[in-house]
N, C-alpha and C positions, 0 to 999 in steps of 0.2 A: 559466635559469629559477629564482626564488624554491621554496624549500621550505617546503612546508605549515610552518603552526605546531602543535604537537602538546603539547598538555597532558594529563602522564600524572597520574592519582591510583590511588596503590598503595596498598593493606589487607592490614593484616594480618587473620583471618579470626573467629578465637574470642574473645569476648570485645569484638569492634570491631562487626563487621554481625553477630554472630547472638552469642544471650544467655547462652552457657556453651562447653564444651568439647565439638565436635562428636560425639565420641561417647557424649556421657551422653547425646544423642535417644533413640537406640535399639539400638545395638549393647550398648552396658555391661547395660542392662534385658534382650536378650536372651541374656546368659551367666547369668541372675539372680543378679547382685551389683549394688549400690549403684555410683552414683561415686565414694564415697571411699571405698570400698574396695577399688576398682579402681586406682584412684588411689595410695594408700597402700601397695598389694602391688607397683605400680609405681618408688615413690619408694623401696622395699625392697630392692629387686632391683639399683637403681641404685648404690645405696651401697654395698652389700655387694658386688656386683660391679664396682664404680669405671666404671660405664656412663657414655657418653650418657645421660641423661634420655628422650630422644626413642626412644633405640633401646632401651630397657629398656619401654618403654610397645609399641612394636610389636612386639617378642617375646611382650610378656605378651600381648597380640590375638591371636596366634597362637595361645599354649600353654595359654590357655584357650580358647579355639573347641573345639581339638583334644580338651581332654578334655572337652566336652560331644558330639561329632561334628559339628560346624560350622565343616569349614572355610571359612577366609576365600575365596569366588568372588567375583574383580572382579565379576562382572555384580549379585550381589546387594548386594557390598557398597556399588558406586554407587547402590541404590537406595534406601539408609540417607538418603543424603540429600534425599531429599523429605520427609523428620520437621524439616526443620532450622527453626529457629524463629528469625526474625530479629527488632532491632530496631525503632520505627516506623519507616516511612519508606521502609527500605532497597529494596524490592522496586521501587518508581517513580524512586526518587533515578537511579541510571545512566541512564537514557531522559533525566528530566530536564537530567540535566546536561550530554550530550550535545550535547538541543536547544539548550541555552541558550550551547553554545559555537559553534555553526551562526552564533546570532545576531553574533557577534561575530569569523565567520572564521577559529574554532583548531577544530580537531580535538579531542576529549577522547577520552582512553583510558584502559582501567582496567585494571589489575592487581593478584592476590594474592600475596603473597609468607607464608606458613603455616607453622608447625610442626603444623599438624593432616593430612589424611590427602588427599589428591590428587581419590581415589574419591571421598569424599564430597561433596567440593567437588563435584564431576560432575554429582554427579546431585541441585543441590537448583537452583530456580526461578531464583537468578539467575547460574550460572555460564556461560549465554550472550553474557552483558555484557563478558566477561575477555576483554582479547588476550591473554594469556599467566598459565597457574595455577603458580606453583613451589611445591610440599607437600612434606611426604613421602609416599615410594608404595613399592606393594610390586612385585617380582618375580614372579609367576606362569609354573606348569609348564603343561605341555602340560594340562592337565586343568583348568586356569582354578585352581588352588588358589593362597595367598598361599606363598611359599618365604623369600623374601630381601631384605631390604630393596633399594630400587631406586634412592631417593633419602632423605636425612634432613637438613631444614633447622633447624638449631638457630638461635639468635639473633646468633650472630656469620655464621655461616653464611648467613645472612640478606642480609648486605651483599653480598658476589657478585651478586648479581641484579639489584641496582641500576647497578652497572654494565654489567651484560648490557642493560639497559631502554635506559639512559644512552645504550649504543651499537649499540644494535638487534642485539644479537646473542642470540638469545630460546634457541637451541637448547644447550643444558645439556654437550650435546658436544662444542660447537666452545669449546674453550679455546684454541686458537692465537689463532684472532680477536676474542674478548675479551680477551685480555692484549696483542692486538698496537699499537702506538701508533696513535693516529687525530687527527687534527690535531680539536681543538674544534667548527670549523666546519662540520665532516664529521657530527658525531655527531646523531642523527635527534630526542634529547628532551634537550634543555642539562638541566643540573641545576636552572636554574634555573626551569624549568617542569615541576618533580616537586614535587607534596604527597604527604605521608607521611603515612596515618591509623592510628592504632592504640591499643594500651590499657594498658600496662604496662612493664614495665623490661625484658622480654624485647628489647624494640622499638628500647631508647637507642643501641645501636649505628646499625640506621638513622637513626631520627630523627636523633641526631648526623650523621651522615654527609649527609643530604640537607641538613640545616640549616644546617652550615657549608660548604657548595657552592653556599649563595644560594636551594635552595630553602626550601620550606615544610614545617615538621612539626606536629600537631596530634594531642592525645592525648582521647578519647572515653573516655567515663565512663557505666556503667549509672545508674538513676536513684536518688538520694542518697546516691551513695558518689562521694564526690569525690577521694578522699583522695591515691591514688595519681598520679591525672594532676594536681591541683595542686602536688603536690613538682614533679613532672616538668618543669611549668611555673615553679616558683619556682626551680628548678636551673639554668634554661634551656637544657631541652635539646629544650623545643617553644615553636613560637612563639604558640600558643592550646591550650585545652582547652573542650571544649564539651562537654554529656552527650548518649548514641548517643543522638542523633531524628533521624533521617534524611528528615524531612518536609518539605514546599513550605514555605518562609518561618520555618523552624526556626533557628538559633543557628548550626550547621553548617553549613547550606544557605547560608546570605545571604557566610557566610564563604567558602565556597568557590566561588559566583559573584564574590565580589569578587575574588581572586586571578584568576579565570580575566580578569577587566576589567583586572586589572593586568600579566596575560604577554602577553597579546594585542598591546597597543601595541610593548611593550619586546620583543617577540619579534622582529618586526618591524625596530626598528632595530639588533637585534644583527647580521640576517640584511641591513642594509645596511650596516651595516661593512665584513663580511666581502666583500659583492662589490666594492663598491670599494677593498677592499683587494688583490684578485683583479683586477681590471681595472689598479691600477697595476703591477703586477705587470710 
């Protein structure tokens, strides 16, 4: 029996579908300090103590909560995300794009791959749409408080999961079966039916990595600031850049229906190769 065609589109999260760094919504305004000065006590902390970035940013969540007496509850903190304020478009695009791979016989799937906060992701409007969120997230005691970090996805770090996507091995635990060999044919999303969306240099490691595996990278831009994702694009380490509008018949849109127009066929006769390569067998 042929296997489904499955086209995945993976986002990065801050900065790609919603228009800053998910905690300036309302967690940062609720310690009453600014973004960048949350930000900057963060970037302090990192250097001085030769941190992570990522885990010098979720310490400092902790360690201020704690000296205001707020600590971090998963259940409130998922609910940070319904502040979350997205690009146009974004909140129809997934439905859309779905439908419009129905039309055409593939499967569409979506995924985040984040260095922002798991929770947050949880709880805003469209993390329904995700087969699979990889963020960072915290650890929680018996008492629902944040303790320890749980998972922290930096930008290199980021690459792992494309392979977990690549070969349907979604669970973050099983590393035997993500590193174990899997014959091509086997793997449930080739490479070459992954786009990569996202917005900055944190991302070049994927992007590279999808791009030179035959699929698709694409770098999103807020509105007149081009600057970062046309390097990216004159580098070539994306094969488009469009600015976030996530809207019916936007720049984006037409772009990633046409990809989806172009894996469909060629997905197709990958998956008849393989069986008559299987039948001569």
């Amino acid at each position: 029996m042929t296997k489904k065609t499955i086209v995945a589109f993976i986002y990065d999260f801050d900065h790609t579908l919603c228009t800053t760094d998910m905690q300036n919504y309302s967690f940062i305004p609720s310690l009453h300090l600014n973004p960048s000065e949350f930000w900057k006590s963060a970037n302090e902390l990192s250097k001085k103590k030769h941190m992570d970035p990522l885990l010098a940013y979720m310490y400092l969540m902790i360690q201020e909560s704690k000296k205001r007496n707020l600590p971090i509850n998963r259940e409130a903190f998922v609910q940070l995300g319904k502040d979350i304020q997205f690009f146009p478009g974004v909140k129809d695009w997934f439905r859309r794009l779905d439908e419009y791979g129905k039309t055409k016989g593939v499967e569409v799937q979506h995924y985040v791959i984040s260095s922002g906060n798991e929770e947050i992701i949880e709880g805003s409007d469209i993390y329904p749409f995700f087969k699979k969120v990889y963020a960072c997230e915290y650890l929680y005691d018996e008492n629902g408080s944040a303790v320890w970090p749980k998972s922290v996805i930096n930008y290199t770090t980021k690459t792992q999961f494309l392979y977990r996507i690549n070969k349907g091995v979604l669970d973050p635990a099983e590393n035997d079966k993500v590193n174990a060999s899997m014959p091509d044919e086997d793997k449930p999303i080739p490479w070459t039916n992954m786009i990569y969306i996202a917005d900055g240099l944190t991302d070049v490691p994927c992007m590279k990595l999808v791009r030179g595996n035959g699929g698709t990278s694409i770098a999103v831009y807020a509105p007149h600031k081009t600057t970062s994702a046309k390097k990216l694009f004159d580098d070539h380490r994306v094969d488009f850049y469009c600015e976030a509008d996530y809207s019916e018949n936007s720049e984006i849109d037409r772009i990633a229906k046409l990809l989806i127009d172009k894996i469909a066929p060629l997905d197709k006769l990958y998956k008849l190769h393989y069986a008559q390569v299987d039948k001569d067998k």
